[in-house]
Structure formats: structure tokens, C-alpha cells
PAROTOR-744425 format. One record per atom (N, C-alpha, C, O): residue in one letter; x, z, y. Coordinates in steps of 0.1 Angstrom, whole numbers, padded with zeros to 4 digits, always signed. Layout:
AXZY/...
END
This chain:
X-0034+0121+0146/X-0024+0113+0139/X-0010+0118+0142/X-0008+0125+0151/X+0000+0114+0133/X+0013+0121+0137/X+0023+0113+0142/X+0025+0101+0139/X+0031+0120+0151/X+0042+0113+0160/X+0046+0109+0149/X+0045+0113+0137/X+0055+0096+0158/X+0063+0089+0141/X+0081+0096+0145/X+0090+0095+0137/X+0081+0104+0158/X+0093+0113+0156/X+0094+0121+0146/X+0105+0123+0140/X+0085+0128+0144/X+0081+0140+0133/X+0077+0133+0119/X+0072+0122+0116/X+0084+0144+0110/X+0084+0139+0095/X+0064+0143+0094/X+0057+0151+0101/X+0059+0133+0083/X+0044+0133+0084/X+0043+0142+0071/X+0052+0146+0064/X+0033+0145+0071/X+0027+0155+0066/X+0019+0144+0051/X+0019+0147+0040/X+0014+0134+0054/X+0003+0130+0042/X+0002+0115+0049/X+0001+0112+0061/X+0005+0104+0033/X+0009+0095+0039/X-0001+0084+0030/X+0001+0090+0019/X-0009+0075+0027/X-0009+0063+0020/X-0003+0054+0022/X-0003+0046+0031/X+0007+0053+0008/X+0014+0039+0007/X+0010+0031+0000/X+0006+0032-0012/X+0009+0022+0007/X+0002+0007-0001/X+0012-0006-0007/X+0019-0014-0001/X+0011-0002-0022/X+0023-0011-0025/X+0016-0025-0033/X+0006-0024-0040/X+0021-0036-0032/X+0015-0048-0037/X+0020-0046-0052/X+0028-0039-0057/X+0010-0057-0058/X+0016-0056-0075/X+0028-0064-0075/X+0038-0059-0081/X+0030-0074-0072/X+0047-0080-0071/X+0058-0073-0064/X+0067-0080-0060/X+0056-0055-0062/X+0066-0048-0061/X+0070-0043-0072/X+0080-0037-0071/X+0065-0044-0083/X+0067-0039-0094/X+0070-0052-0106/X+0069-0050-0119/X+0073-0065-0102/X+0077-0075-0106/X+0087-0077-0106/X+0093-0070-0097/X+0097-0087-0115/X+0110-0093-0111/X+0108-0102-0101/X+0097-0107-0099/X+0117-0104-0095/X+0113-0112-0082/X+0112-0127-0087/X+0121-0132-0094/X+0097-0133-0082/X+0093-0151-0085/X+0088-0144-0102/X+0092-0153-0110/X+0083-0136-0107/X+0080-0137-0118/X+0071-0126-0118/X+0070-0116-0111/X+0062-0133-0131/X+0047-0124-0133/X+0047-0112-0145/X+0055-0112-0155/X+0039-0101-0144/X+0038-0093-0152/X+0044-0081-0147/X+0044-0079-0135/X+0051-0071-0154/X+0059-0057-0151/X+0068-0055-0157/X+0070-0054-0169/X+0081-0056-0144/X+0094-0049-0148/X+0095-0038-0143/X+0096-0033-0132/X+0096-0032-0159/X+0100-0017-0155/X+0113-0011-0147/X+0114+0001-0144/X+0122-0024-0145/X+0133-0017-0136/X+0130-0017-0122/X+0135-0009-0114/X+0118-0027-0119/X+0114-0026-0106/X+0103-0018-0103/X+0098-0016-0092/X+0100-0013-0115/X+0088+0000-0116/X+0092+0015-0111/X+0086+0022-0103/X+0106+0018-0119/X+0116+0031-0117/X+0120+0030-0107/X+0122+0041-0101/X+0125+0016-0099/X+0131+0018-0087/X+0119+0024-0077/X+0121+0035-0070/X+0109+0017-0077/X+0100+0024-0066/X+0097+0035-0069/X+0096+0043-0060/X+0095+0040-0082/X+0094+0058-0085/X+0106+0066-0079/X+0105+0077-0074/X+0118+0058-0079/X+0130+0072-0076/X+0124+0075-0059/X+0123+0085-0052/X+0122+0061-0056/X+0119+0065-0044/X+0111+0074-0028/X+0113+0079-0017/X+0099+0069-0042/X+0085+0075-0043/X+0091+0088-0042/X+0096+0092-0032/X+0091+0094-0050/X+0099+0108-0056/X+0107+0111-0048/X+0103+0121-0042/X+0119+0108-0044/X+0126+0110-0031/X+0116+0112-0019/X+0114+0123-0015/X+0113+0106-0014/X+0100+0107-0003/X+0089+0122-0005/X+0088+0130+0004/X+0084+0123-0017/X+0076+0135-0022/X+0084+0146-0017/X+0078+0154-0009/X+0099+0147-0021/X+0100+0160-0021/X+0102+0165-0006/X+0106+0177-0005/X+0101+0160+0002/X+0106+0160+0016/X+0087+0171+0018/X+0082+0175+0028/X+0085+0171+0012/X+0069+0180+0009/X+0060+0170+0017/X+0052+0175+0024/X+0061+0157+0016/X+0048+0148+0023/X+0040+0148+0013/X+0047+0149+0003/X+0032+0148+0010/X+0017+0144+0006/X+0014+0126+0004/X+0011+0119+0013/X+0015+0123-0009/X+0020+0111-0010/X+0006+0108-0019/X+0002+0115-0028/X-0003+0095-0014/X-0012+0089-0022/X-0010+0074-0021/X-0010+0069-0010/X-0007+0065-0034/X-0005+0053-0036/X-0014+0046-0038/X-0018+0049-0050/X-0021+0036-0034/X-0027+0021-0033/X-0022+0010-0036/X-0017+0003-0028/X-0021+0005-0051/X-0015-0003-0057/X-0022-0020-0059/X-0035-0022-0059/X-0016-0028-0061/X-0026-0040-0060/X-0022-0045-0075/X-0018-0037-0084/X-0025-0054-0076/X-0024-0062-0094/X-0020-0078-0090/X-0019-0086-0100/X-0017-0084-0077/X-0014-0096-0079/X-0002-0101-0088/X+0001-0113-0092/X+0003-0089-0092/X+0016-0098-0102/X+0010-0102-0118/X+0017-0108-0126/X-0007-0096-0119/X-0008-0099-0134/X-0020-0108-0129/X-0022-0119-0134/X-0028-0102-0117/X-0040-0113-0116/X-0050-0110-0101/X-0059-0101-0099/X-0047-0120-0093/X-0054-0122-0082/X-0071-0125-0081/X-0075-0136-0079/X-0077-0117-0082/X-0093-0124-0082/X-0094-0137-0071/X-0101-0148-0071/X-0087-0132-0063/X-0091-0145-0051/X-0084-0158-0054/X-0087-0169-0048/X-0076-0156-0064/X-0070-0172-0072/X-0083-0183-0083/X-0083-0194-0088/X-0092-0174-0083/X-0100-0182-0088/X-0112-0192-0081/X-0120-0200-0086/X-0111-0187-0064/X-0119-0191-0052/X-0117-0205-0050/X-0107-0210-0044/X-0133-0212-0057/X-0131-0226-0050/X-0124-0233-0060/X-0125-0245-0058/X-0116-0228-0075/X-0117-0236-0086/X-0130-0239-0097/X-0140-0232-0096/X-0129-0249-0105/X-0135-0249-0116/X-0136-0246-0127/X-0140-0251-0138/X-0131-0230-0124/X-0130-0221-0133/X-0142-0219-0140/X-0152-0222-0133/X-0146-0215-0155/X-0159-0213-0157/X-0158-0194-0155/X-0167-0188-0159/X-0149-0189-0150/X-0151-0174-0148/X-0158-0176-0129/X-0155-0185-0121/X-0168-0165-0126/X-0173-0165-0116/X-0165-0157-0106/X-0159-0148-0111/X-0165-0159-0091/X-0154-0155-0084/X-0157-0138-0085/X-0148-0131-0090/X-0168-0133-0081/X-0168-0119-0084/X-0162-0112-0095/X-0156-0102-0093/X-0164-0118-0108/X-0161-0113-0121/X-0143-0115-0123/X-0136-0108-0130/X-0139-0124-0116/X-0125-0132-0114/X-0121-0113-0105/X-0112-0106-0110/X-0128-0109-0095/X-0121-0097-0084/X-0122-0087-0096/X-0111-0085-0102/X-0135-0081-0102/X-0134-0071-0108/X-0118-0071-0122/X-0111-0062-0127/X-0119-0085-0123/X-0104-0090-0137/X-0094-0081-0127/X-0087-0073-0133/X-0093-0084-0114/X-0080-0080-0103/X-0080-0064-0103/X-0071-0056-0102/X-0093-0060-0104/X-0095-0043-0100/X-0082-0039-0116/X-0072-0032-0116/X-0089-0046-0130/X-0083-0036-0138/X-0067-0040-0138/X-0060-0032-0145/X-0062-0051-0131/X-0051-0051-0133/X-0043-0043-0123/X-0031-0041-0125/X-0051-0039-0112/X-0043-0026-0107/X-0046-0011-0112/X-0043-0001-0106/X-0052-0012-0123/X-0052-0002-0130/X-0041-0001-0139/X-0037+0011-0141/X-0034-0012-0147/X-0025-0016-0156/X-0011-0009-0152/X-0004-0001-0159/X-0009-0014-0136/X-0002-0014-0123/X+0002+0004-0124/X+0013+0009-0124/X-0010+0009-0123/X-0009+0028-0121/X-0004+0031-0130/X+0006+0038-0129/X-0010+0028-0142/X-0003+0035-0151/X+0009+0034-0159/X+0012+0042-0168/X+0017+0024-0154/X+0028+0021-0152/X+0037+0031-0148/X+0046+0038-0153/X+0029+0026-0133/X+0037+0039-0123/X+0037+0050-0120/X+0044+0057-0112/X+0024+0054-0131/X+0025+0067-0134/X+0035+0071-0145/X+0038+0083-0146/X+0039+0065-0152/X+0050+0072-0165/X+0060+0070-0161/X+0069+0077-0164/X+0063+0058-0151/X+0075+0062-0148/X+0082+0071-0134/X+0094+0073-0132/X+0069+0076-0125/X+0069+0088-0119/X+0071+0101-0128/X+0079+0111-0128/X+0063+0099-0135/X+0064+0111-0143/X+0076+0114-0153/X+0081+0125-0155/X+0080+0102-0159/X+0093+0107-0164/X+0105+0113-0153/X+0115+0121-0155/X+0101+0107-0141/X+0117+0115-0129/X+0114+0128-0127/X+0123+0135-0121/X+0098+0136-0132/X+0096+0146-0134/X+0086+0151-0119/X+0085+0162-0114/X+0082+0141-0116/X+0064+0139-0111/X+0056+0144-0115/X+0055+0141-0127/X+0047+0153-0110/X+0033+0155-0111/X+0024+0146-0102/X+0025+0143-0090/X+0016+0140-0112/X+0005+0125-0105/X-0006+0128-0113/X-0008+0135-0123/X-0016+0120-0105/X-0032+0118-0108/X-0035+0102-0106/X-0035+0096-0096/X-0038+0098-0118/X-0038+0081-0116/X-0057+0085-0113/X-0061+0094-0119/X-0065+0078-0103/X-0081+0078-0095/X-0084+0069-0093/X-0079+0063-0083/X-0095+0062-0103/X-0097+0044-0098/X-0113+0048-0095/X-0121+0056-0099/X-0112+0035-0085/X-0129+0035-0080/X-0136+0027-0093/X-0142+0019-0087/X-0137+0025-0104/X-0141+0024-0112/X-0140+0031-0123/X-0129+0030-0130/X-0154+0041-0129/X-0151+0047-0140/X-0147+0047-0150/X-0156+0043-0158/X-0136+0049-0157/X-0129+0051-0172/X-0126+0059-0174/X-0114+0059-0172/X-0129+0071-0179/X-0125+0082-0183/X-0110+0086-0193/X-0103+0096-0191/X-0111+0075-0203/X-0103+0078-0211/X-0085+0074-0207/X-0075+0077-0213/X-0086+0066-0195/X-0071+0071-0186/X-0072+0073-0176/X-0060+0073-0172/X-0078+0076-0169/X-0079+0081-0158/X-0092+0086-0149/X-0103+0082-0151/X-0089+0098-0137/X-0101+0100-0131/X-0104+0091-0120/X-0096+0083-0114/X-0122+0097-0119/X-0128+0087-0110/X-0120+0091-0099/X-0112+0099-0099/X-0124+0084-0087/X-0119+0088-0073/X-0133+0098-0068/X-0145+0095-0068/X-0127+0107-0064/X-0135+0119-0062/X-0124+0120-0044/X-0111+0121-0045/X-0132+0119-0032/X-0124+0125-0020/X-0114+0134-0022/X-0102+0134-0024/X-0130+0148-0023/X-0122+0161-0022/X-0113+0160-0032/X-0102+0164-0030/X-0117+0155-0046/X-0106+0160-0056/X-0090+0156-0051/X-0080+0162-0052/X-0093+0139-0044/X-0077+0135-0046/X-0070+0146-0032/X-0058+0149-0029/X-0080+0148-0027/X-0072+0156-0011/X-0071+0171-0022/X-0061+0178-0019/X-0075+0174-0029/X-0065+0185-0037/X-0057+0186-0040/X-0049+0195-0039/X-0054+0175-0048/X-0042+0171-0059/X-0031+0169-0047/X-0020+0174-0051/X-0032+0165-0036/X-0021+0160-0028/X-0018+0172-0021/X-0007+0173-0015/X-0028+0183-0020/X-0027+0197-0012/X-0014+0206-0024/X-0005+0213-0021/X-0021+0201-0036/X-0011+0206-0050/X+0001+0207-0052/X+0006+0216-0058/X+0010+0189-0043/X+0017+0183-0041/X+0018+0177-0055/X+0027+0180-0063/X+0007+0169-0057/X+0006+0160-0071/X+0005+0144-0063/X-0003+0140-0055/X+0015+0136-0069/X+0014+0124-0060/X+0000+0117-0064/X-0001+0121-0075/X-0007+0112-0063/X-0016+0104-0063/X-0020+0089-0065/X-0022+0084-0054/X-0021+0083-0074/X-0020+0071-0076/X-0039+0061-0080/X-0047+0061-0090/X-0036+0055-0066/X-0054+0052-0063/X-0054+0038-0069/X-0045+0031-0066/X-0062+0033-0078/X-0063+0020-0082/X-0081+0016-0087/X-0091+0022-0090/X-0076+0001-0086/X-0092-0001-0090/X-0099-0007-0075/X-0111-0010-0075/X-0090-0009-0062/X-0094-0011-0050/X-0106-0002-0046/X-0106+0009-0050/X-0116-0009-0040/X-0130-0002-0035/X-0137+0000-0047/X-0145+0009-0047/X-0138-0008-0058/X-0150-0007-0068/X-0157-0017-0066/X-0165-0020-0074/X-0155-0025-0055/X-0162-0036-0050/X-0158-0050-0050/X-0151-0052-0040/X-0159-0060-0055/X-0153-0078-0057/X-0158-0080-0040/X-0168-0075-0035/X-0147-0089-0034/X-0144-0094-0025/X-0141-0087-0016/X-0148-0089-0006/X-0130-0075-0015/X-0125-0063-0010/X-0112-0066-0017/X-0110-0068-0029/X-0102-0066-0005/X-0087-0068-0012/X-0084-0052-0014/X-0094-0045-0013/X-0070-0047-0016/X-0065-0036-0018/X-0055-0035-0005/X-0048-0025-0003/X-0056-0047+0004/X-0052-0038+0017/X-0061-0030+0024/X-0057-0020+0030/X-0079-0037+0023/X-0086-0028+0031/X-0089-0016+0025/X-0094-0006+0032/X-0086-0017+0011/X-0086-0005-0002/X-0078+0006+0008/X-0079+0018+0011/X-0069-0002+0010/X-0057+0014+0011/X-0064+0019+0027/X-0065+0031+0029/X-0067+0010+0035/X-0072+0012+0051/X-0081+0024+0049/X-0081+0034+0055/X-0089+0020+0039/X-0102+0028+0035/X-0097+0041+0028/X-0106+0050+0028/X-0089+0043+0024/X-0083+0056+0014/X-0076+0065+0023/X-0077+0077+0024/X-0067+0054+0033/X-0065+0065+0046/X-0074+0071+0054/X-0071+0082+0060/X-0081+0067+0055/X-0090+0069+0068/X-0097+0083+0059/X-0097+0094+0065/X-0103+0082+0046/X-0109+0090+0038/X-0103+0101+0035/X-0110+0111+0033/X-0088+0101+0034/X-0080+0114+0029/X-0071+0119+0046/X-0064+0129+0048/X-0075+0112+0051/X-0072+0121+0064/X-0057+0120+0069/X-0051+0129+0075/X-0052+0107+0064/X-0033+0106+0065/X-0033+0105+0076/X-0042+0102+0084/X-0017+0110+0080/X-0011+0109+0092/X-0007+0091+0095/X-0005+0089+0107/X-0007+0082+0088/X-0004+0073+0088/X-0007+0058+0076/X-0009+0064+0065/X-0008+0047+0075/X-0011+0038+0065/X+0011+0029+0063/X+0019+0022+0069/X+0010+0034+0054/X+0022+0027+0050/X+0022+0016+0039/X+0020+0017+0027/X+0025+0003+0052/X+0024-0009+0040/X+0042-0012+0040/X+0051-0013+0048/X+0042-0011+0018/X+0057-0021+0018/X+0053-0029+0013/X+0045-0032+0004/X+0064-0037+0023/X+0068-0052+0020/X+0080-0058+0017/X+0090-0050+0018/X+0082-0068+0016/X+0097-0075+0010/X+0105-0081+0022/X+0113-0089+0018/X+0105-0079+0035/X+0105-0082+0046/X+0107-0069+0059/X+0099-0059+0058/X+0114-0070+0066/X+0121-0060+0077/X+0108-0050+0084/X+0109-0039+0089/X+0096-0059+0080/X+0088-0060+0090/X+0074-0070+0096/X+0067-0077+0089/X+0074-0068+0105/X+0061-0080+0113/X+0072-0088+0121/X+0079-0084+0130/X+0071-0100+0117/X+0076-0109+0128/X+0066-0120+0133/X+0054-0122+0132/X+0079-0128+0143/X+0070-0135+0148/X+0062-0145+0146/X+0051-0148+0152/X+0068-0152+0136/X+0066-0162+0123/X+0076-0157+0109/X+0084-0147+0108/X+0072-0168+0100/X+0075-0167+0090/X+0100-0165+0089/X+0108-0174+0090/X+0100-0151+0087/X+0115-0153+0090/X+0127-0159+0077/X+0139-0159+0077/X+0114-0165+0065/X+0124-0173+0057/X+0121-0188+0055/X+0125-0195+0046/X+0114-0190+0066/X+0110-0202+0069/X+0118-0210+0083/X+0123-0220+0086/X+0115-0196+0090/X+0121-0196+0113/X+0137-0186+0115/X+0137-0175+0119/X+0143-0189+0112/X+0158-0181+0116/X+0154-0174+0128/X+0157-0163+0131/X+0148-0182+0133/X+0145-0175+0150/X+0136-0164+0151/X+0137-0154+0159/X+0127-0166+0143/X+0116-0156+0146/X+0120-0140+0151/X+0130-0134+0147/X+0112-0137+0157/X+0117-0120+0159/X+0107-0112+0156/X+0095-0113+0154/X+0116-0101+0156/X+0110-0086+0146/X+0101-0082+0155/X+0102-0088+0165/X+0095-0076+0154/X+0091-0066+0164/X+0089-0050+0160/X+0084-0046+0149/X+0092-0043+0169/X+0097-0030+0169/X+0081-0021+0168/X+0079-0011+0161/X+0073-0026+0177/X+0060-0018+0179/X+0050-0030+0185/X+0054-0037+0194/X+0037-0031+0179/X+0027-0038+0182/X+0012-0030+0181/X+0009-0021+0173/X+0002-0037+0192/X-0010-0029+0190/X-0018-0038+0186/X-0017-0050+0188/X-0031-0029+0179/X-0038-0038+0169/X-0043-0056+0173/X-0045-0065+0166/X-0045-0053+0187/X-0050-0064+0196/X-0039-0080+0195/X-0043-0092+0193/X-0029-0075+0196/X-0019-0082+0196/X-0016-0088+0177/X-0012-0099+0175/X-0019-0077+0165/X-0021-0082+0156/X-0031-0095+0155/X-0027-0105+0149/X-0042-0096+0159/X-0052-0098+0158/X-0057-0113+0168/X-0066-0120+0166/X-0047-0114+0177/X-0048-0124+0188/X-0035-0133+0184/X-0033-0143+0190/X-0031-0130+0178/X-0015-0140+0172/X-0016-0142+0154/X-0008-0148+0146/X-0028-0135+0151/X-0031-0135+0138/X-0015-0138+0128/X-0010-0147+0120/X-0009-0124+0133/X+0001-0120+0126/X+0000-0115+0110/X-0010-0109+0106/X+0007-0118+0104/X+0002-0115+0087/X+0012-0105+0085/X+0023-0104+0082/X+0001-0098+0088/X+0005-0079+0078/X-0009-0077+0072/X-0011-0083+0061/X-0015-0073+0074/X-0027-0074+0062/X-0040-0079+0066/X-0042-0083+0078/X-0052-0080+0055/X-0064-0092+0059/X-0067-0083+0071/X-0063-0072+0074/X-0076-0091+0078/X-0083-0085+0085/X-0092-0077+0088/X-0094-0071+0099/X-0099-0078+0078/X-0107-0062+0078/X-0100-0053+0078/X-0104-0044+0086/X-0088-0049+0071/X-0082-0039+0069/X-0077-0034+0083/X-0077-0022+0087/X-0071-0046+0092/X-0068-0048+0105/X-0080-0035+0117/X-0078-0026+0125/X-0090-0041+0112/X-0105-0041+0118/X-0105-0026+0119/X-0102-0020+0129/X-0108-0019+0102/X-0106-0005+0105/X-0099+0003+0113/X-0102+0011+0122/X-0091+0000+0106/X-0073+0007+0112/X-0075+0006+0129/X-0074+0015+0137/X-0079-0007+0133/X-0084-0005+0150/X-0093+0008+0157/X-0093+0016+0166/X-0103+0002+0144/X-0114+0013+0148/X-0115+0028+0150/X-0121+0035+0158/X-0104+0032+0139/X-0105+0044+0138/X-0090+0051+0140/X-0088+0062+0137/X-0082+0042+0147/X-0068+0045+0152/X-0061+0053+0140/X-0054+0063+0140/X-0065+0045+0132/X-0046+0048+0119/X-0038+0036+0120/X-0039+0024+0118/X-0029+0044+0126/X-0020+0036+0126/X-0012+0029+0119/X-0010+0039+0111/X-0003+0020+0114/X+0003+0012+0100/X+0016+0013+0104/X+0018+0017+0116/X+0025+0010+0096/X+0034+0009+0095/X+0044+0002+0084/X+0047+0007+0073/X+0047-0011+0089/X+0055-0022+0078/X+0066-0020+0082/X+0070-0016+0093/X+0075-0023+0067/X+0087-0018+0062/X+0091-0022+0049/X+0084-0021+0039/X+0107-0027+0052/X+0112-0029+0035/X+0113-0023+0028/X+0123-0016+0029/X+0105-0021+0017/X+0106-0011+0006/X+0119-0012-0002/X+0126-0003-0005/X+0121-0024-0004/X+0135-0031-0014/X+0147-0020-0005/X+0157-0015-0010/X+0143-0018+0008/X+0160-0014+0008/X+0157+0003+0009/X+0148+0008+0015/X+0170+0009+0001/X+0173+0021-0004/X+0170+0033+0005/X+0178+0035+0014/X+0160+0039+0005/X+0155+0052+0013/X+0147+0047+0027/X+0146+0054+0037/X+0142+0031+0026/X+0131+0032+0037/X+0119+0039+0034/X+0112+0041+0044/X+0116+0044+0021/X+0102+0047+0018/X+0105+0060+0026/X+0099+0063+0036/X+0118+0073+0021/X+0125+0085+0028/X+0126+0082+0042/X+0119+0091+0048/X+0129+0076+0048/X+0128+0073+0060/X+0116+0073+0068/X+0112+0080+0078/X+0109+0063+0060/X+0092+0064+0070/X+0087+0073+0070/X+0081+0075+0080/X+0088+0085+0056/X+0077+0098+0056/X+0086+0108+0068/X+0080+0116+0075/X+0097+0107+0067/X+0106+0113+0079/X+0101+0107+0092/X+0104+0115+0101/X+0096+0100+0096/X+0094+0094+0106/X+0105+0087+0120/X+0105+0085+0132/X+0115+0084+0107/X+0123+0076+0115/X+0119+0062+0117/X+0109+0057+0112/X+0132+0055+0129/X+0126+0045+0131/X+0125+0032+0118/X+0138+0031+0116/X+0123+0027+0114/X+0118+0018+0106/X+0107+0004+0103/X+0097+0009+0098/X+0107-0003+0104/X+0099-0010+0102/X+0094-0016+0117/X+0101-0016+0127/X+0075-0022+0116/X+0073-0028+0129/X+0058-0015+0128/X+0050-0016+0118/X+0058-0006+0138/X+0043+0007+0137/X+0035-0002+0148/X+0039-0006+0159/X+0023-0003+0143/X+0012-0009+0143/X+0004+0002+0152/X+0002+0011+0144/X-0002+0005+0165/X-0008+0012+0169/X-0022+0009+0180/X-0025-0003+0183/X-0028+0018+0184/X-0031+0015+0195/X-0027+0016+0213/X-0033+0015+0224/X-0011+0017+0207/X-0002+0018+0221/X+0002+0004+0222/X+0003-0004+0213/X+0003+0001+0235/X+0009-0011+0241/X+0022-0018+0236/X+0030-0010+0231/X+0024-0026+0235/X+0039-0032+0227/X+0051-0031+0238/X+0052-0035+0250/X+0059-0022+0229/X+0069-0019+0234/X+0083-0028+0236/X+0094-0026+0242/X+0078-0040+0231/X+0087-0049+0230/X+0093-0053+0216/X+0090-0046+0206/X+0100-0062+0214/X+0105-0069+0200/X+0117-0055+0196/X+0124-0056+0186/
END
């Protein structure tokens, strides 16, 4: 895995579908679509190896239907969630591609007519290519979020790191628009995620990332050149490891 002093080499970023929302509102704003592309894009050219893990809660959560009296069944309710991060890609694919991006939208569910399947070796080419990569569709599987999607995509493409953004500095210690008080923390190991049941991602995703020592890394996407920053391996955000906590 790579020092986070050193700029990384190949990265999965895992962006939620309400990054590509107006904020408190459903569906896709394209201005918050282009903003994460310039960024994206800025980040690429730094020659990282960039593959994206996108979610769909801004158009449709499968797990919103858990435990209602919906007449849709909850699995059928996840697979609704897979294509709306498909929706999600291809969004963010035109608007990658208009800043003048080379991308491959790869969903674990077959559709041929926008996009390819997820093929390993293929997407570890495309990224060898320096074609950004945009993964959707989660695992292929209902009751699998797209955090453990992206856990699972890193681990598979061999990243130096798992990059989650979020709307928030980081991992705190509680909720910090709820606790004024709460504190940041600077570096945490997975144990310490996991015994304070800190919310950075479900816990499977937690689970792998332990297992197999990829390490994460939370950080605000909203502010200007943290995405540039993280693939640089500056300091940023709260890095999630299997080293000892270095303190808040």
C-alpha cells in the first residue's frame, strides 16, 4: 500500500449519489456534477489512476424500502438502487468527458447498450491507459451497499488506497453538526472504527478493508482541491489504517 507522504499511484474514490445533488434535494444537478468532474480531472492528471464507485441515494435508496408496506420487495427495491447508480455514471461520465476525459462507465450488471460489464483485468487496463473509470451497479448483488462495492473494487484493482468523500472534514467523534465539541481525528485504526462504531462506512466494508489492510481515507470533497490533495498524499482528511491512532 502506499505511504500517504507519497503521491499514489491508483486510487478508488467512492462518491455518494447526493454528491452530485443540490444540497437537501433529490435527483441530479449538473452543477454539482461538473464540479466533482473538474476535480476528478484535476486529480487524474497528476497521472493517478483514478476508478470511481458511485452510489444512487439521491434518486433511490433500496434500503428505504426495509420494513415498509411497500408492495415492491426489498431485494427488487436494491436492484431499483443498482440502476440508479448507473443513471449517476453516466452523468458523470459526459460531464468528465466534456473537460476532455477519457472514461469507461463498468457496471456489475450487464447492459451492453451503455455501458461495459465489469471485467477485473479490463478496468485495471483502462486505468493502466489513464482512462478514468467509472464503476456502477454496486456488487450485482441486493443487500450490498456501494460502500462495501467500492471496499471490494479496491481490493480487486489493486489501489494504493480507498477514498471516501464526504460532506464533512472527516471522522469525528460524534455527530459535528449536531456536538460543536466533537473532535476530528487525524488517524484511526480499523479497531478503534469498529469499537466506537464510528460512521464512516457500513461495516462490512469496515470488515474487509481490516482484513486485507486497505486503508481509507475520509475527506471533504466540497472543498476545492481536496480530491488533488488526497491523490498527492497530503495531509487531509481522517486515514483509517491498521496503525495505532495517532491522536485527534
Amino acid at each position: 500500500m502506499a505511504d500517504s507522504a507519497r503521491r499514489l499511484n491508483r486510487v478508488v474514490l467512492k462518491l455518494s449519489g447526493e454528491s452530485l445533488s443540490h444540497a437537501g434535494e433529490r435527483g441530479i444537478g449538473m452543477e454539482e456534477v461538473v464540479h466533482v468532474a473538474k476535480q476528478v480531472r484535476e486529480a487524474s492528471e497528476t497521472g493517478c489512476q483514478m476508478a470511481l464507485v458511485v452510489g444512487g441515494g439521491n434518486i433511490l435508496r433500496g434500503a428505504q424500502f426495509k420494513g415498509t408496506h411497500a408492495n415492491i420487495q426489498e431485494a427488487t427495491a436494491h436492484y431499483m438502487g443498482m440502476l440508479a447508480t448507473v443513471i449517476n455514471a453516466l452523468a458523470l461520465q459526459d460531464a468528465l468527458e466534456s473537460l476532455g476525459c477519457e472514461t469507461r462507465v463498468m457496471t456489475a450488471i450487464a447492459m451492453h447498450g451503455v455501458a461495459e460489464p465489469y471485467i477485473r483485468r479490463r478496468a485495471k487496463r483502462h486505468l493502466e491507459k489513464g482512462r478514468i473509470v467509472i464503476l456502477a451497479a454496486g456488487t450485482g448483488s441486493p443487500f450490498v451497499t456501494t460502500d462495501t462495492a467500492a471496499a471490494q473494487r479496491a481490493m480487486e484493482l489493486e489501489a494504493d488506497i480507498l477514498l471516501k468523500a464526504t460532506g464533512v472534514d472527516g471522522v469525528y467523534s460524534d455527530d459535528p453538526k449536531k456536538n460543536p465539541h466533537a473532535v476530528l481525528y487525524s488517524e484511526l485504526d480499523y479497531n478503534t472504527v469498529r469499537e466506537r462504531n464510528l460512521r464512516v462506512m457500513d461495516s462490512t466494508a469496515i470488515a474487509h478493508c481490516m482484513e486485507h489492510n486497505m486503508p481509507i481515507l475520509v475527506f471533504n470533497f466540497r472543498k476545492e482541491e481536496n480530491i488533488l490533495r488526497a491523490v498527492r498524499g497530503e495531509k487531509v482528511g481522517t486515514r483509517i489504517s491498521s496503525r495505532p491512532v495517532s491522536g485527534s
